[in-house]
C-alpha positions in Angstrom: -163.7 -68.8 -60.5 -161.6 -69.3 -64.0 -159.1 -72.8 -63.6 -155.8 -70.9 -63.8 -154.1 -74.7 -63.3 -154.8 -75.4 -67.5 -152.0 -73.6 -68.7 -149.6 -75.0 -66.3 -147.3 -77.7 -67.6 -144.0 -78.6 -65.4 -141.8 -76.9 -63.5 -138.0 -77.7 -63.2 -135.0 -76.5 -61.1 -131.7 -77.7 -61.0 -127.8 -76.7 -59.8 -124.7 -78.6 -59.4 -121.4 -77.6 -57.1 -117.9 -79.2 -56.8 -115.1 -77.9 -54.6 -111.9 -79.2 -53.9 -108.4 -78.4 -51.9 -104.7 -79.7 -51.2 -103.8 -79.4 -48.1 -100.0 -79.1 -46.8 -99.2 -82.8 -47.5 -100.7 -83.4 -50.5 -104.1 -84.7 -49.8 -106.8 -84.1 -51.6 -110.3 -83.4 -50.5 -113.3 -82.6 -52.5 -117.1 -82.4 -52.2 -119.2 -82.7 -55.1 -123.3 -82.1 -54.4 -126.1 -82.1 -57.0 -129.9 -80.8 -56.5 -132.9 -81.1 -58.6 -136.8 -80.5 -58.5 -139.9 -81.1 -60.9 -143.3 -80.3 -60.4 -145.7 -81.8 -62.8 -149.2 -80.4 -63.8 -151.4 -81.5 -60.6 -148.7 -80.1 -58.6 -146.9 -82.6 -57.3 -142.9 -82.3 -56.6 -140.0 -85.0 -56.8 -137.0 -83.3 -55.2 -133.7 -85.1 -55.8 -130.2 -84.8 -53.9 -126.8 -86.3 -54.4 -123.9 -85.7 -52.9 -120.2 -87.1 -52.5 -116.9 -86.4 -50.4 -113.8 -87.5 -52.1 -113.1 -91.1 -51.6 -116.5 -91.7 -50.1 -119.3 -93.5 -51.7 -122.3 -91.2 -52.9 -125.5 -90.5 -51.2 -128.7 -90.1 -53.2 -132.2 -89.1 -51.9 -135.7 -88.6 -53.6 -138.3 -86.5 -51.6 -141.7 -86.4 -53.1 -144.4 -83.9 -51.9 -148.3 -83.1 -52.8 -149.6 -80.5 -54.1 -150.0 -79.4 -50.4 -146.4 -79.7 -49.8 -146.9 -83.0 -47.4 -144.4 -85.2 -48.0 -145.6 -88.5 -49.6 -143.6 -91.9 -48.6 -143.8 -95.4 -49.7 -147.7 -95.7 -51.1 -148.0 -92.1 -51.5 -150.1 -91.6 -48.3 -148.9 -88.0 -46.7 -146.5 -88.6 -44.3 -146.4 -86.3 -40.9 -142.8 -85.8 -39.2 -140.4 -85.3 -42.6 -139.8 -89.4 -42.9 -137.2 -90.1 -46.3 -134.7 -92.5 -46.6 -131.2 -91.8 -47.8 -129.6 -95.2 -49.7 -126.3 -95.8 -49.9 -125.1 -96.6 -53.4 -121.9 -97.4 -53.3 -120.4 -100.3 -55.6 -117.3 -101.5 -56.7 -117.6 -100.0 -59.6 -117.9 -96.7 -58.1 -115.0 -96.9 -55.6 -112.7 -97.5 -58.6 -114.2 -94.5 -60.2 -113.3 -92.5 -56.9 -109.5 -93.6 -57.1 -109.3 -92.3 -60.7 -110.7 -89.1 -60.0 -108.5 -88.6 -56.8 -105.3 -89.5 -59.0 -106.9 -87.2 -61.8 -107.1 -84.0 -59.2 -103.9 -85.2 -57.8 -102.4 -84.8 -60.9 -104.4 -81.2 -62.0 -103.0 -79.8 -58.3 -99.5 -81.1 -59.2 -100.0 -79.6 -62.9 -100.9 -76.3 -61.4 -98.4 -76.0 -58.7 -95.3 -77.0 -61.0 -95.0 -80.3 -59.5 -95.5 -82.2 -63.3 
């Protein structure tokens, strides 16, 4: 039986989305969501997800599996039941950067509609 794992080097996937609307009185609402994978040579995969409503703070979360597809957690023992954490990493810094982009699509809807 030949090793058909030598030739293998990574493997990556990746996407982003964004979406937004104005509704009748002017509010914005948006929902931007980001997804990510690698698997490295012994098979092992790190699966990342962020995502983030306008105005809210963002959620990030990093899954790693074996090459069995067990979820590992915390030492990198196998874990049984799907256990993860999701940490919220929200900051000051990051709430001002949610205001400016708000007043930024504000100001793109407004553009658009003939408002500025």
């Amino acid at each position: 039986m030949s090793d058909q794992s030598s030739n293998f080097t990574s493997s990556s996937v990746s996407y982003s989305s964004f979406s937004s609307s104005t509704n009748d009185n002017g509010s914005v609402t948006g929902h931007k969501s980001s997804y990510q994978t690698y698997t490295d040579p012994s098979g092992h995969t790190m699966v990342q997800s962020s995502s983030q409503s306008a105005g809210q703070p963002a959620v990030h979360e990093t899954r790693q599996f074996d090459s069995a597809g067990r979820e590992l957690v915390g030492n990198g023992s196998s874990a049984t039941g799907g256990q993860h954490s999701i940490n919220d990493v929200s900051d000051e810094e990051q709430a001002r950067r949610d205001a400016l982009y708000e007043e930024r699509i504000e100001e793109e809807y407004a553009k658009r509609e003939g408002g500025a």
